[in-house]
mmCIF file of the protein (N, C-alpha, C, O) and its ligand, coordinates in Angstrom:
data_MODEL
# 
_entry.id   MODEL 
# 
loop_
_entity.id 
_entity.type 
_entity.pdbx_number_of_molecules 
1 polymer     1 
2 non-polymer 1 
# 
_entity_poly.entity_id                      1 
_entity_poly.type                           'polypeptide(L)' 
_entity_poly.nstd_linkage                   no 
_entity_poly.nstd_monomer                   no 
_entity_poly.pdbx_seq_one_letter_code       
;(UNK)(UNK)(UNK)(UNK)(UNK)(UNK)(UNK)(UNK)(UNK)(UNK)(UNK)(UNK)(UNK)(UNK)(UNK)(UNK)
(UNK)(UNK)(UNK)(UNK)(UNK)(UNK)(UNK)(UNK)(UNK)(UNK)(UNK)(UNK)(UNK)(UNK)(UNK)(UNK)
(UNK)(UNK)(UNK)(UNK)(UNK)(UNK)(UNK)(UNK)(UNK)(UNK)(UNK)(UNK)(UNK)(UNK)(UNK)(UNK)
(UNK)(UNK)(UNK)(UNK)(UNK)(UNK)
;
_entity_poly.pdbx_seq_one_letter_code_can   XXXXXXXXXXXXXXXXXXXXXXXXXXXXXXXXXXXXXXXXXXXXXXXXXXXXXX 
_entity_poly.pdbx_strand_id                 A 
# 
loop_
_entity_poly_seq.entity_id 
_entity_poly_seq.num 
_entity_poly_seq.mon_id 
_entity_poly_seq.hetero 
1 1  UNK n 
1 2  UNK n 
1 3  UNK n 
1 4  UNK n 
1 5  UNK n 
1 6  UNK n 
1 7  UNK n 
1 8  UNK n 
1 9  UNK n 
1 10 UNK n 
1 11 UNK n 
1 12 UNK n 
1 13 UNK n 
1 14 UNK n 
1 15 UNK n 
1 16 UNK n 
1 17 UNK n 
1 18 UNK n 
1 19 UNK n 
1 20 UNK n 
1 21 UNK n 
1 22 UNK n 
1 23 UNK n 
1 24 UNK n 
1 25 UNK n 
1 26 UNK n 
1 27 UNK n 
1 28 UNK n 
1 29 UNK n 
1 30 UNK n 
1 31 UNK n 
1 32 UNK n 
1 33 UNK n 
1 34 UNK n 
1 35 UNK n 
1 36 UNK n 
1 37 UNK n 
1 38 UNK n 
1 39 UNK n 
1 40 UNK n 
1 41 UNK n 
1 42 UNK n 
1 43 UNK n 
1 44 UNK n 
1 45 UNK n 
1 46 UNK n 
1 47 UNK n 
1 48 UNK n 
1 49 UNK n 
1 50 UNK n 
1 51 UNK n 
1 52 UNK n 
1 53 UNK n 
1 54 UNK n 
# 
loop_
_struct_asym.id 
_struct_asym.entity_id 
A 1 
B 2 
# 
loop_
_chem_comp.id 
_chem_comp.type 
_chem_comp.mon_nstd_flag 
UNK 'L-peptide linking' . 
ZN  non-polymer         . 
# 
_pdbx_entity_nonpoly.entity_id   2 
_pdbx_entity_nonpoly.name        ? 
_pdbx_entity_nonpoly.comp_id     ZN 
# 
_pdbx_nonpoly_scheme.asym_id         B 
_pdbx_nonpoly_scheme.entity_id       2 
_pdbx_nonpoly_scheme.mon_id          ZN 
_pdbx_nonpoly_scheme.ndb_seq_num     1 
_pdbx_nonpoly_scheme.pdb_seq_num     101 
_pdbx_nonpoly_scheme.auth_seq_num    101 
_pdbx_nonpoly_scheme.pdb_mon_id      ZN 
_pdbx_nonpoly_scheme.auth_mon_id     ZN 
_pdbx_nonpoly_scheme.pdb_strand_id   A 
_pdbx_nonpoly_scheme.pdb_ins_code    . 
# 
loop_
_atom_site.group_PDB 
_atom_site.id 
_atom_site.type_symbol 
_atom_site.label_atom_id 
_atom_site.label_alt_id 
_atom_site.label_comp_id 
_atom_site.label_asym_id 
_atom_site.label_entity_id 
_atom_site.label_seq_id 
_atom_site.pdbx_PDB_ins_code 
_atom_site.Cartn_x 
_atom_site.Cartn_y 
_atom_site.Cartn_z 
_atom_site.occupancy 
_atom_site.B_iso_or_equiv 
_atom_site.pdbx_formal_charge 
_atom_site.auth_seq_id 
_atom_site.auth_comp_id 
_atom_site.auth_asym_id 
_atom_site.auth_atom_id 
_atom_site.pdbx_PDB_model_num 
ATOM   1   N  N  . UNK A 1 1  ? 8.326   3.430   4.116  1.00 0.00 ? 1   UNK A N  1 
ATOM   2   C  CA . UNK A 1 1  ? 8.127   4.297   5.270  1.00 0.00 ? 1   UNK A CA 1 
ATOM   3   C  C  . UNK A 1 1  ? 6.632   4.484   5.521  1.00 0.00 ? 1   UNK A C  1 
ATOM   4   O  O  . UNK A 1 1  ? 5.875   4.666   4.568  1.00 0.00 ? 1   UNK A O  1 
ATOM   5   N  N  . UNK A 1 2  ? 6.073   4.433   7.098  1.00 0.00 ? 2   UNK A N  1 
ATOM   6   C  CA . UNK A 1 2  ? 4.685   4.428   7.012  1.00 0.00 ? 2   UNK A CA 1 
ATOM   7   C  C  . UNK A 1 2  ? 4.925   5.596   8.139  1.00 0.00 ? 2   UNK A C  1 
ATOM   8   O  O  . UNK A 1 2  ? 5.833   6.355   8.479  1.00 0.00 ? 2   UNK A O  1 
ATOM   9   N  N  . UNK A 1 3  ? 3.508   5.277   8.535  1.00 0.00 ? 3   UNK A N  1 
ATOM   10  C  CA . UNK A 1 3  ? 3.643   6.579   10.152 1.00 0.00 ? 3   UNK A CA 1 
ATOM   11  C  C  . UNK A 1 3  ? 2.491   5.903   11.241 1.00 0.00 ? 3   UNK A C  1 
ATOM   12  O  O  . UNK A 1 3  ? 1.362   5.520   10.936 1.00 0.00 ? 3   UNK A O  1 
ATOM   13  N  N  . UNK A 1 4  ? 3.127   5.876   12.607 1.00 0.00 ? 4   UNK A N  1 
ATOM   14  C  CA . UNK A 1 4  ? 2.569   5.216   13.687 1.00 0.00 ? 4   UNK A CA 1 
ATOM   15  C  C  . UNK A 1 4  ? 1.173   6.142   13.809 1.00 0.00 ? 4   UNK A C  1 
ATOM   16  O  O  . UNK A 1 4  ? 1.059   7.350   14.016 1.00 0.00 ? 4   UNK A O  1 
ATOM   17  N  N  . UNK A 1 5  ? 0.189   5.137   13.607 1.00 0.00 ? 5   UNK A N  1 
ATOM   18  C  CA . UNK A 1 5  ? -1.052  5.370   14.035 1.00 0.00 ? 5   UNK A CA 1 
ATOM   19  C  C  . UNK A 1 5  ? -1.875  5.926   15.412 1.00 0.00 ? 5   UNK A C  1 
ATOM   20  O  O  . UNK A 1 5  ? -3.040  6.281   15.587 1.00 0.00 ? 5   UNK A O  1 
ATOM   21  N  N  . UNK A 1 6  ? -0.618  5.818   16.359 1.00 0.00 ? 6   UNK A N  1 
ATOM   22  C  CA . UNK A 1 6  ? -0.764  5.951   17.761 1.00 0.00 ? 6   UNK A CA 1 
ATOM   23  C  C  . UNK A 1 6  ? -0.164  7.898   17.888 1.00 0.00 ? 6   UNK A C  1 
ATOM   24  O  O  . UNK A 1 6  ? -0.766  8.959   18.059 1.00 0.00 ? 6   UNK A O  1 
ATOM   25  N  N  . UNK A 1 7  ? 1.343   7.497   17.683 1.00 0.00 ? 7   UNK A N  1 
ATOM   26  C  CA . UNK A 1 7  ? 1.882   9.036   17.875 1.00 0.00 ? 7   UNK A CA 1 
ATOM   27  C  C  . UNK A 1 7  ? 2.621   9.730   16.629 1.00 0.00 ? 7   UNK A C  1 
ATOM   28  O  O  . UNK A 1 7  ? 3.524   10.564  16.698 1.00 0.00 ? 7   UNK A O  1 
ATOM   29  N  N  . UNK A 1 8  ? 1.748   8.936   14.927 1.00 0.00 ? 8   UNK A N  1 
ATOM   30  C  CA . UNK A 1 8  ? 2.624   9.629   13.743 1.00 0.00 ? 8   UNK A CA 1 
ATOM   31  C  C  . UNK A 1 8  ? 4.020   9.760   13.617 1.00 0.00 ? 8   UNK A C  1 
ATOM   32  O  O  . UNK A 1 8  ? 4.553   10.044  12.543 1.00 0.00 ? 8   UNK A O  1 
ATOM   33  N  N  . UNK A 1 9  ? 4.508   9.607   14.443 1.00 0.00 ? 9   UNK A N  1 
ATOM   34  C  CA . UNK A 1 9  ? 6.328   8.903   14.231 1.00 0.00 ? 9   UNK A CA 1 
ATOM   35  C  C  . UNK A 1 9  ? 6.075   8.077   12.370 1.00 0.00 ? 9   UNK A C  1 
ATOM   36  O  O  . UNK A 1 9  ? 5.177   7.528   11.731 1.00 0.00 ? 9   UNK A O  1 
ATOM   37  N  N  . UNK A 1 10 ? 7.324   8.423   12.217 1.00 0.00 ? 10  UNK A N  1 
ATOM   38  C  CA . UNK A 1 10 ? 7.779   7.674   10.822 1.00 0.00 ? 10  UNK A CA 1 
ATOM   39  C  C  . UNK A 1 10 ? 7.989   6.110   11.172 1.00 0.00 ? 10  UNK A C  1 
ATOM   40  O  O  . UNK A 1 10 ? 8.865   6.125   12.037 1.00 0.00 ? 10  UNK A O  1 
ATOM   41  N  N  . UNK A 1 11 ? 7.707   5.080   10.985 1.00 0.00 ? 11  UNK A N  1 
ATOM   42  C  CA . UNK A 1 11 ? 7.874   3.629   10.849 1.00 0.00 ? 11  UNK A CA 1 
ATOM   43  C  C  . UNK A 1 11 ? 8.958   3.772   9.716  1.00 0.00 ? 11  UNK A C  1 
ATOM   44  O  O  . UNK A 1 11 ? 8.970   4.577   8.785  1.00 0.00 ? 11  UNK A O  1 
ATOM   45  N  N  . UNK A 1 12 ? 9.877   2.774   10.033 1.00 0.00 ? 12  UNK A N  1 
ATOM   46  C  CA . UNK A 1 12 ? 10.638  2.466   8.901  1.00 0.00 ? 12  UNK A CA 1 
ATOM   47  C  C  . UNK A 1 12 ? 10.227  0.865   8.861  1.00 0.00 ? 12  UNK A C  1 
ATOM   48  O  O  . UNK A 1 12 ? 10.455  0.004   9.711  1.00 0.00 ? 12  UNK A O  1 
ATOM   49  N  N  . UNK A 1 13 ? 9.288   0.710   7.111  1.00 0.00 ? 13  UNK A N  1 
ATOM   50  C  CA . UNK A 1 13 ? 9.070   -0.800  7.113  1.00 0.00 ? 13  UNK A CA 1 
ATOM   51  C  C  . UNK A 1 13 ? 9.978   -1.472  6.481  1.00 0.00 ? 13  UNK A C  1 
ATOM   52  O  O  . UNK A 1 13 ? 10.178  -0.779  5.483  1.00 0.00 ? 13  UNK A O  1 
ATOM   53  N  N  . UNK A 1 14 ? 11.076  -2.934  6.380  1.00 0.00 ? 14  UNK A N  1 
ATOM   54  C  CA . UNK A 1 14 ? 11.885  -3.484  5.741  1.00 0.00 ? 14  UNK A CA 1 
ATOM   55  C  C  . UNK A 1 14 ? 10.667  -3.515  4.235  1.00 0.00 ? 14  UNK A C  1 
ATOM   56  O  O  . UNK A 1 14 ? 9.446   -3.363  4.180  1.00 0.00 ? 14  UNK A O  1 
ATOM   57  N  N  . UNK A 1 15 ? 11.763  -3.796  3.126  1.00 0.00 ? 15  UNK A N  1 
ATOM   58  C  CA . UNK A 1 15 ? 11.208  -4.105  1.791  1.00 0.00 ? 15  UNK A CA 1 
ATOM   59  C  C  . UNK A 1 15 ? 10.412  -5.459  1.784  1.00 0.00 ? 15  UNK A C  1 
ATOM   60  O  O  . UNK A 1 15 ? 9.761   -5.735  0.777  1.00 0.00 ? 15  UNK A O  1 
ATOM   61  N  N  . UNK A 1 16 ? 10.427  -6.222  2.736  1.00 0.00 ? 16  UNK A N  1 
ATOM   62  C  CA . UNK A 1 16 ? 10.361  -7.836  2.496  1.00 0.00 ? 16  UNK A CA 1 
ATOM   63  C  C  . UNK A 1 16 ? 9.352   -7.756  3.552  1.00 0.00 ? 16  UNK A C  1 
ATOM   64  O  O  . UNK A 1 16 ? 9.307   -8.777  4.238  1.00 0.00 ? 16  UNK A O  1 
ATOM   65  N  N  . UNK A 1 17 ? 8.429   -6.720  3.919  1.00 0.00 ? 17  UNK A N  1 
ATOM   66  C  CA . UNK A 1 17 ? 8.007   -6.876  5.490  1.00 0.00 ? 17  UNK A CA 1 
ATOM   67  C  C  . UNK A 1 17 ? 6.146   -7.681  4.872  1.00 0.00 ? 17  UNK A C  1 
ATOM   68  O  O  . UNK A 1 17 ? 5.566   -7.368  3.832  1.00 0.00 ? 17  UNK A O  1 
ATOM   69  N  N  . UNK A 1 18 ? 5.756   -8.492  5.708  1.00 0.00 ? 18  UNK A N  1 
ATOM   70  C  CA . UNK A 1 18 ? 4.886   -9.305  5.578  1.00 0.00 ? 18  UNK A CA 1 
ATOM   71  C  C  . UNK A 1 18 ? 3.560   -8.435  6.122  1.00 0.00 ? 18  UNK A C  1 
ATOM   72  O  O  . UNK A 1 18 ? 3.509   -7.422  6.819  1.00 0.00 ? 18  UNK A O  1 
ATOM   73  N  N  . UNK A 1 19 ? 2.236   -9.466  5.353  1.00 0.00 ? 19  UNK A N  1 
ATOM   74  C  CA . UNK A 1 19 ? 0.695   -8.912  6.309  1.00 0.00 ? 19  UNK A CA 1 
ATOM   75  C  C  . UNK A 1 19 ? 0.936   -9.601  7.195  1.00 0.00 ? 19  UNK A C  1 
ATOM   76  O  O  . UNK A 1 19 ? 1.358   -10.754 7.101  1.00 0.00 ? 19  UNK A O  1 
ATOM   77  N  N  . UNK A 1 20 ? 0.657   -8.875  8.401  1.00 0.00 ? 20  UNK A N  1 
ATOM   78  C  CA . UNK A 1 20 ? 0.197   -9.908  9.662  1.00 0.00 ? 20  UNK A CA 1 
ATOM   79  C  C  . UNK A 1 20 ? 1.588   -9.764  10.681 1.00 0.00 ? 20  UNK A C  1 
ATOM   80  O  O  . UNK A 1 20 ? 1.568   -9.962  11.895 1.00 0.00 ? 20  UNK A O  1 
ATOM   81  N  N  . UNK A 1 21 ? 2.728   -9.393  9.918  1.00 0.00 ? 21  UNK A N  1 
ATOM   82  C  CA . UNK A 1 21 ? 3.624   -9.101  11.254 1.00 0.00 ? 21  UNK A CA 1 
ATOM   83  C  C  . UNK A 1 21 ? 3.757   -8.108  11.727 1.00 0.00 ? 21  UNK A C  1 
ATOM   84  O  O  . UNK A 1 21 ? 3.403   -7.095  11.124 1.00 0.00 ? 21  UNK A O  1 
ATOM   85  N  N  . UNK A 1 22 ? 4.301   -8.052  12.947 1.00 0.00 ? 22  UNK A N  1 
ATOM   86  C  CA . UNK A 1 22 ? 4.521   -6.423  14.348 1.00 0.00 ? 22  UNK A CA 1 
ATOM   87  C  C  . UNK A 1 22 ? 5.200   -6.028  14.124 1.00 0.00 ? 22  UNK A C  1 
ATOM   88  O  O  . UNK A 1 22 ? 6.081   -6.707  13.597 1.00 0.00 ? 22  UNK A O  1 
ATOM   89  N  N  . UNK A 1 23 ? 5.350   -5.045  14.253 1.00 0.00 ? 23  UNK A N  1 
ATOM   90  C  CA . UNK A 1 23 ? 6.517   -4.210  14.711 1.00 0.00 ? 23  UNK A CA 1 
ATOM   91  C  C  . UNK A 1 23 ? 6.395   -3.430  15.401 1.00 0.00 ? 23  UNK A C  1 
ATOM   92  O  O  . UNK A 1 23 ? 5.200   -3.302  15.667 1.00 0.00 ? 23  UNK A O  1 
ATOM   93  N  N  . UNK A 1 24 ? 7.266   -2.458  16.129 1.00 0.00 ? 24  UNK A N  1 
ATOM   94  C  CA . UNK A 1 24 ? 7.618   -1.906  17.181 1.00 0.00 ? 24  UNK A CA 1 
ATOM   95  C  C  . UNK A 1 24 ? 7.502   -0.290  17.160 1.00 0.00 ? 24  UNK A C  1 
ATOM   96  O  O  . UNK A 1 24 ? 8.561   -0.168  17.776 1.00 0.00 ? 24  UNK A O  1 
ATOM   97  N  N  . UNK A 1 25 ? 7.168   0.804   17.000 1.00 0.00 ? 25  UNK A N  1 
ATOM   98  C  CA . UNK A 1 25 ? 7.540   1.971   17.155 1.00 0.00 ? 25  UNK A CA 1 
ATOM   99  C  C  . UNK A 1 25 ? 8.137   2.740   17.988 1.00 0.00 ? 25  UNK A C  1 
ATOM   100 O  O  . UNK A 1 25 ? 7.673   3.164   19.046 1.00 0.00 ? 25  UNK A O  1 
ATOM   101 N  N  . UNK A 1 26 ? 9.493   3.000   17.401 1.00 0.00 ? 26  UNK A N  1 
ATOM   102 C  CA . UNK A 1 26 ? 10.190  3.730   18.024 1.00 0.00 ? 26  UNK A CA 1 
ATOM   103 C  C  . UNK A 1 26 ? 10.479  4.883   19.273 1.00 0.00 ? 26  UNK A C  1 
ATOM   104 O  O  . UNK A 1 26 ? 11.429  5.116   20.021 1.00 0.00 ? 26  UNK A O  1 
ATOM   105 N  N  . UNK A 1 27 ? 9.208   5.427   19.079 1.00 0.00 ? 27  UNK A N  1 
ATOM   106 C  CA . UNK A 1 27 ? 9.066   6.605   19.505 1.00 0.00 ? 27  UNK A CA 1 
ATOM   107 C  C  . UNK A 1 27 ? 8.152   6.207   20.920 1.00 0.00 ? 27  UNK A C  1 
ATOM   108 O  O  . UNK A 1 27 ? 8.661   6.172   22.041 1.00 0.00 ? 27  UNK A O  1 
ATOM   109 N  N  . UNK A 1 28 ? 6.761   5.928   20.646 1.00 0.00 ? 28  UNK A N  1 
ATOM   110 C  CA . UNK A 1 28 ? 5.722   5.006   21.396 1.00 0.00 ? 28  UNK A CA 1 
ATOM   111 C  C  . UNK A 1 28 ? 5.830   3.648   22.121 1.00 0.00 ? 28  UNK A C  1 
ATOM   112 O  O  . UNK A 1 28 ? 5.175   3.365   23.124 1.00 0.00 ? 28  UNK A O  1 
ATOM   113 N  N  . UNK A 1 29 ? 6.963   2.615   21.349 1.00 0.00 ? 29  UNK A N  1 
ATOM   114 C  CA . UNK A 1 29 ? 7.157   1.694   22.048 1.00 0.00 ? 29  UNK A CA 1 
ATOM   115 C  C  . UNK A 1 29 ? 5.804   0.767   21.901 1.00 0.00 ? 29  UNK A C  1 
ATOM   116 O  O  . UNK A 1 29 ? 5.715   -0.299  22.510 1.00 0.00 ? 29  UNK A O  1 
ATOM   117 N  N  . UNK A 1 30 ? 4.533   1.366   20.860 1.00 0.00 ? 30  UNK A N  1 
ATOM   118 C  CA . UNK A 1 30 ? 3.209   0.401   20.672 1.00 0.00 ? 30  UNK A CA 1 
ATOM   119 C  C  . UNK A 1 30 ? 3.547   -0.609  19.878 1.00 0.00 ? 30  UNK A C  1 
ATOM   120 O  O  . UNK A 1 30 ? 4.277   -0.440  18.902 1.00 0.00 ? 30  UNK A O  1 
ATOM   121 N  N  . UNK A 1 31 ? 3.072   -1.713  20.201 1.00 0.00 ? 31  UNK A N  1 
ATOM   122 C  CA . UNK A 1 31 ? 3.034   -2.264  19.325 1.00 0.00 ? 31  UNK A CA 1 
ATOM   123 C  C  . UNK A 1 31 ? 2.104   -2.403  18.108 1.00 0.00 ? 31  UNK A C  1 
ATOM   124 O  O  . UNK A 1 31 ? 0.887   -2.547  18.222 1.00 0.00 ? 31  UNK A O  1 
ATOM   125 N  N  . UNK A 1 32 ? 2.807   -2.347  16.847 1.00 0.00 ? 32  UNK A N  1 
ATOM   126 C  CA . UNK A 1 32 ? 2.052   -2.342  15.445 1.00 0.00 ? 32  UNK A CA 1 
ATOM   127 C  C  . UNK A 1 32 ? 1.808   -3.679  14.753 1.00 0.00 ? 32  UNK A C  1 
ATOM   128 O  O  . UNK A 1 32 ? 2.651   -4.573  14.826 1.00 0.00 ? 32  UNK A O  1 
ATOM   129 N  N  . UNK A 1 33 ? 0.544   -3.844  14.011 1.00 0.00 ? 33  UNK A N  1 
ATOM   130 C  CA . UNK A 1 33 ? 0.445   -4.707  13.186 1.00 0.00 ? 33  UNK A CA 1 
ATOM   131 C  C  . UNK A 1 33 ? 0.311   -4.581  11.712 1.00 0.00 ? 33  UNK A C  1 
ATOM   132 O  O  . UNK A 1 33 ? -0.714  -4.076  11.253 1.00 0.00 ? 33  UNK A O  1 
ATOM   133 N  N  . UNK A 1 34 ? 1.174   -4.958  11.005 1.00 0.00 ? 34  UNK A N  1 
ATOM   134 C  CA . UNK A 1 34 ? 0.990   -5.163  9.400  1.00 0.00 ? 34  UNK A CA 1 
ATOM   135 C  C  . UNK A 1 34 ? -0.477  -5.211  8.685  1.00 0.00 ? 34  UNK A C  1 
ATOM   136 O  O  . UNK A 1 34 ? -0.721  -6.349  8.284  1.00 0.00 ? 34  UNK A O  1 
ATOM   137 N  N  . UNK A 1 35 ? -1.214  -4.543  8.498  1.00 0.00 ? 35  UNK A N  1 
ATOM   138 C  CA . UNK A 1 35 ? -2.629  -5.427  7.906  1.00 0.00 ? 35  UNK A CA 1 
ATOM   139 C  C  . UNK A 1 35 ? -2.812  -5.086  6.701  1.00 0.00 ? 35  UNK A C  1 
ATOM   140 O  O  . UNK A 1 35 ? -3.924  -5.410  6.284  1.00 0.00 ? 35  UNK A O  1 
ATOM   141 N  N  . UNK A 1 36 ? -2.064  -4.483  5.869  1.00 0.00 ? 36  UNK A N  1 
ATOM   142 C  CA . UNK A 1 36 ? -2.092  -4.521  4.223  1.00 0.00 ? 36  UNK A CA 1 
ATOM   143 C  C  . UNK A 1 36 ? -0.607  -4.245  3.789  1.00 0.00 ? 36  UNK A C  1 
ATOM   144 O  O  . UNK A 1 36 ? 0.191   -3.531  4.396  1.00 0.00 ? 36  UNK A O  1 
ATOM   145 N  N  . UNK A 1 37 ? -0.377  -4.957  2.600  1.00 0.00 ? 37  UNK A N  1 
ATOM   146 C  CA . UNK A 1 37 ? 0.542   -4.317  1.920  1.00 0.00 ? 37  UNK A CA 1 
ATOM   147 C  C  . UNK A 1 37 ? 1.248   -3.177  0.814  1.00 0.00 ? 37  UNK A C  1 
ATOM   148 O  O  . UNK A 1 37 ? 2.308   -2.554  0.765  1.00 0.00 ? 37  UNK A O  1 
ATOM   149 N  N  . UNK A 1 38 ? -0.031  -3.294  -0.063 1.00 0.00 ? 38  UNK A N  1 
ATOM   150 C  CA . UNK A 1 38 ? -0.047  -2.742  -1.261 1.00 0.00 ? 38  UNK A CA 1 
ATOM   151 C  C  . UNK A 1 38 ? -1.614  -2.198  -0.949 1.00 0.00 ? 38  UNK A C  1 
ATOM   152 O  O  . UNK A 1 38 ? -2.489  -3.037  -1.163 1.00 0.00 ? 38  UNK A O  1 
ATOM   153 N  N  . UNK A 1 39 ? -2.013  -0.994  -0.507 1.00 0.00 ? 39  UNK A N  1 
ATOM   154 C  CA . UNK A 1 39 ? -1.249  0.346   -0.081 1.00 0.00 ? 39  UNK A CA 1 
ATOM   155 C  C  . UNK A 1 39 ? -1.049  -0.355  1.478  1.00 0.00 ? 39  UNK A C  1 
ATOM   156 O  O  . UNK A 1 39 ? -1.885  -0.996  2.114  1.00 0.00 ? 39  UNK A O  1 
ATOM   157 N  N  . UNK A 1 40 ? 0.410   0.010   1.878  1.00 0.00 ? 40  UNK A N  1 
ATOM   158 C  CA . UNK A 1 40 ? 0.765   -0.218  3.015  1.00 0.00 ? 40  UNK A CA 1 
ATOM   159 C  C  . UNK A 1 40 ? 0.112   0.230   4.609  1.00 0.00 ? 40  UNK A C  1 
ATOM   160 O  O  . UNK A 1 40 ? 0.042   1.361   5.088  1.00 0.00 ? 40  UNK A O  1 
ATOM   161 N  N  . UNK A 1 41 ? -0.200  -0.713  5.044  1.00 0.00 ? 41  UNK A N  1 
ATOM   162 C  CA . UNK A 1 41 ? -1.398  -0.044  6.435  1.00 0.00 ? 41  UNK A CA 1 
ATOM   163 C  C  . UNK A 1 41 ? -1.223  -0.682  7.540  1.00 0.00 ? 41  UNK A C  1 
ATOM   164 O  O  . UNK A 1 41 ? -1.163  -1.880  7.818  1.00 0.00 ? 41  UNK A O  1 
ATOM   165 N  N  . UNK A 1 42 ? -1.142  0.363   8.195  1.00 0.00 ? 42  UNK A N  1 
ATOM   166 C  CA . UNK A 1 42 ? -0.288  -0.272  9.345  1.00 0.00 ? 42  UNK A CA 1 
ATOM   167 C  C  . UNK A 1 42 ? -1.339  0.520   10.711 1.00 0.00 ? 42  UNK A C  1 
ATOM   168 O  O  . UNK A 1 42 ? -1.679  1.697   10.824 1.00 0.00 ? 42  UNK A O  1 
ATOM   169 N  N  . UNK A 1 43 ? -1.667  -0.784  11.686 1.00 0.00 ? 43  UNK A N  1 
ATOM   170 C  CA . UNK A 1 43 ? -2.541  -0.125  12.870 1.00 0.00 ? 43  UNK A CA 1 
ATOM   171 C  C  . UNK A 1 43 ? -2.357  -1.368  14.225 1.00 0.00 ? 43  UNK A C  1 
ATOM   172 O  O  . UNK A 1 43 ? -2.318  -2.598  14.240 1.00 0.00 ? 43  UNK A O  1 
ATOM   173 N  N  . UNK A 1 44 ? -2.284  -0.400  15.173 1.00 0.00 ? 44  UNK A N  1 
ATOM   174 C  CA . UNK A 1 44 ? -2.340  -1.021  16.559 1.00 0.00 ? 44  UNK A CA 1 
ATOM   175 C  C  . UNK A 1 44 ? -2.483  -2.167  16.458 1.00 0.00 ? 44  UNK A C  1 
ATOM   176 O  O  . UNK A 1 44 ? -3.441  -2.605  15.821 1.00 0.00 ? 44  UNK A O  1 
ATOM   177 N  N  . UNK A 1 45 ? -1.636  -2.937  17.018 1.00 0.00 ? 45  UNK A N  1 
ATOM   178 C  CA . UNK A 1 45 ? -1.690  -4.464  17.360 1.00 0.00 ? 45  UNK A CA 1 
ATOM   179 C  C  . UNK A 1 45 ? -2.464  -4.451  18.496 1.00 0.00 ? 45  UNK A C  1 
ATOM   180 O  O  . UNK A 1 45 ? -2.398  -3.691  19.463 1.00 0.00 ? 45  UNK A O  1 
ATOM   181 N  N  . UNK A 1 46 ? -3.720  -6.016  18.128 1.00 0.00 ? 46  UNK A N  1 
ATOM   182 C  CA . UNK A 1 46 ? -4.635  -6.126  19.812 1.00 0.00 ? 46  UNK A CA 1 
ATOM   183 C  C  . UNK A 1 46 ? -3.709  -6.034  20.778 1.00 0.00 ? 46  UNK A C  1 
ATOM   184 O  O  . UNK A 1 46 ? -2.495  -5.886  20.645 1.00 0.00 ? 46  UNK A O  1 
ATOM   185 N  N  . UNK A 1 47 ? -4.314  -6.124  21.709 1.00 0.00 ? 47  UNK A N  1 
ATOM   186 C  CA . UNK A 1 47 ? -3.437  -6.619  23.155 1.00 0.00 ? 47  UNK A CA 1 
ATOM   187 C  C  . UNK A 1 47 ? -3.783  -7.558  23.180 1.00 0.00 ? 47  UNK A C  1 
ATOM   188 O  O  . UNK A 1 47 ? -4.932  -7.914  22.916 1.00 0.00 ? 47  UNK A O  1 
ATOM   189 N  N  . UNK A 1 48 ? -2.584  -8.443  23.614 1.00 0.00 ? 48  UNK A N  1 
ATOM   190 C  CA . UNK A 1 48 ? -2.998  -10.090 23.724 1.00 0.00 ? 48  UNK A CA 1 
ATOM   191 C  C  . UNK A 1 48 ? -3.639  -10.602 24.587 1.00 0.00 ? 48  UNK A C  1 
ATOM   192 O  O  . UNK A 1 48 ? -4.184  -11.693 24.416 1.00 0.00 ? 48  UNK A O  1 
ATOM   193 N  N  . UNK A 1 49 ? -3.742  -9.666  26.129 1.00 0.00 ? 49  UNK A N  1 
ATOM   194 C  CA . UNK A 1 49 ? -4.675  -9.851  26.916 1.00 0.00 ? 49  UNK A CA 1 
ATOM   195 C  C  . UNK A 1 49 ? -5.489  -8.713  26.908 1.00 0.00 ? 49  UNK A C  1 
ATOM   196 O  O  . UNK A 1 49 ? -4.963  -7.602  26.850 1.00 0.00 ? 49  UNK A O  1 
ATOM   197 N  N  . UNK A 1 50 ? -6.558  -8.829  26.952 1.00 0.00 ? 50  UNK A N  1 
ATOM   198 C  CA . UNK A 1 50 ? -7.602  -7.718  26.844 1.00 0.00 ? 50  UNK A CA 1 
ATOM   199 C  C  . UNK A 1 50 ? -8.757  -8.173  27.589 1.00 0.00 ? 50  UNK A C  1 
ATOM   200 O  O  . UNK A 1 50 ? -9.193  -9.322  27.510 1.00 0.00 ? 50  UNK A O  1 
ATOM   201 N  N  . UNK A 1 51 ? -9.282  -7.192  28.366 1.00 0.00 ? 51  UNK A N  1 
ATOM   202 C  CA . UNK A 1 51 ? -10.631 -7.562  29.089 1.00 0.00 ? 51  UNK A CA 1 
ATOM   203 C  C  . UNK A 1 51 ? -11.597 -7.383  28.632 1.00 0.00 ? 51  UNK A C  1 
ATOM   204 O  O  . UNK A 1 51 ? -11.999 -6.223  28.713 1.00 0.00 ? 51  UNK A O  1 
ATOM   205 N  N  . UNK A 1 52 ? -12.480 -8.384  27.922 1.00 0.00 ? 52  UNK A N  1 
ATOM   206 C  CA . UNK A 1 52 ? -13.722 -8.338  27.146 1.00 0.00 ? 52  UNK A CA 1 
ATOM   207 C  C  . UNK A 1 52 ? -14.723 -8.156  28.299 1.00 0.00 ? 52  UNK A C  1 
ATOM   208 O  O  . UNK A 1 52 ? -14.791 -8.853  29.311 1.00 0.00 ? 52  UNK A O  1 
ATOM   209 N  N  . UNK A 1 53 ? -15.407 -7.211  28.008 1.00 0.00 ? 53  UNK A N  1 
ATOM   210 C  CA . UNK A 1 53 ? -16.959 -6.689  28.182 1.00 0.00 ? 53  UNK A CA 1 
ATOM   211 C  C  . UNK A 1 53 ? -16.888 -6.317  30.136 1.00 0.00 ? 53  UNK A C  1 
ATOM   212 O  O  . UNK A 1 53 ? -17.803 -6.487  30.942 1.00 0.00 ? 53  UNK A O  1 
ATOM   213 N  N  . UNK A 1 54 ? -15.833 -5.920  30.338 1.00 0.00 ? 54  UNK A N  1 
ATOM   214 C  CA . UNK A 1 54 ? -15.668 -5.398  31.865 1.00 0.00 ? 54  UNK A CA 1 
ATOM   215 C  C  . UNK A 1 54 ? -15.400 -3.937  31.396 1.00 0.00 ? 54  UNK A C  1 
ATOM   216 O  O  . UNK A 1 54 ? -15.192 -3.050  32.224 1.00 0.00 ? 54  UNK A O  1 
HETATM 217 ZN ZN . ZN  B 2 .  ? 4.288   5.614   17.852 1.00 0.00 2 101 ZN  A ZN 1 
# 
């Protein structure tokens, strides 16, 4: 169990859950990215389109 970085909602992470994959929050609908495991850390996925330097 982690907590969304965006609106602190509880994440429920699977046991088997990988660095580097998304997931979804429930509550927010943001999308999350995996970026550690062991201690588990979990923060905003980029946007895949993003406007650099405008
Ligand atoms: Zn959220």
């Amino acid at each position: 169990m982690s907590e969304c970085p965006v609106c602190g909602a509880n994440i429920s992470v699977a046991d088997d859950v990988v660095k580097g994959e998304l997931l979804e929050c429930d509550d927010c609908g943001t999308e999350l990215e995996v970026k550690n495991i062991d201690p588990l850390k979990i923060e905003e996925a980029p946007e895949a389109e993003e406007d650099w330097g405008q």
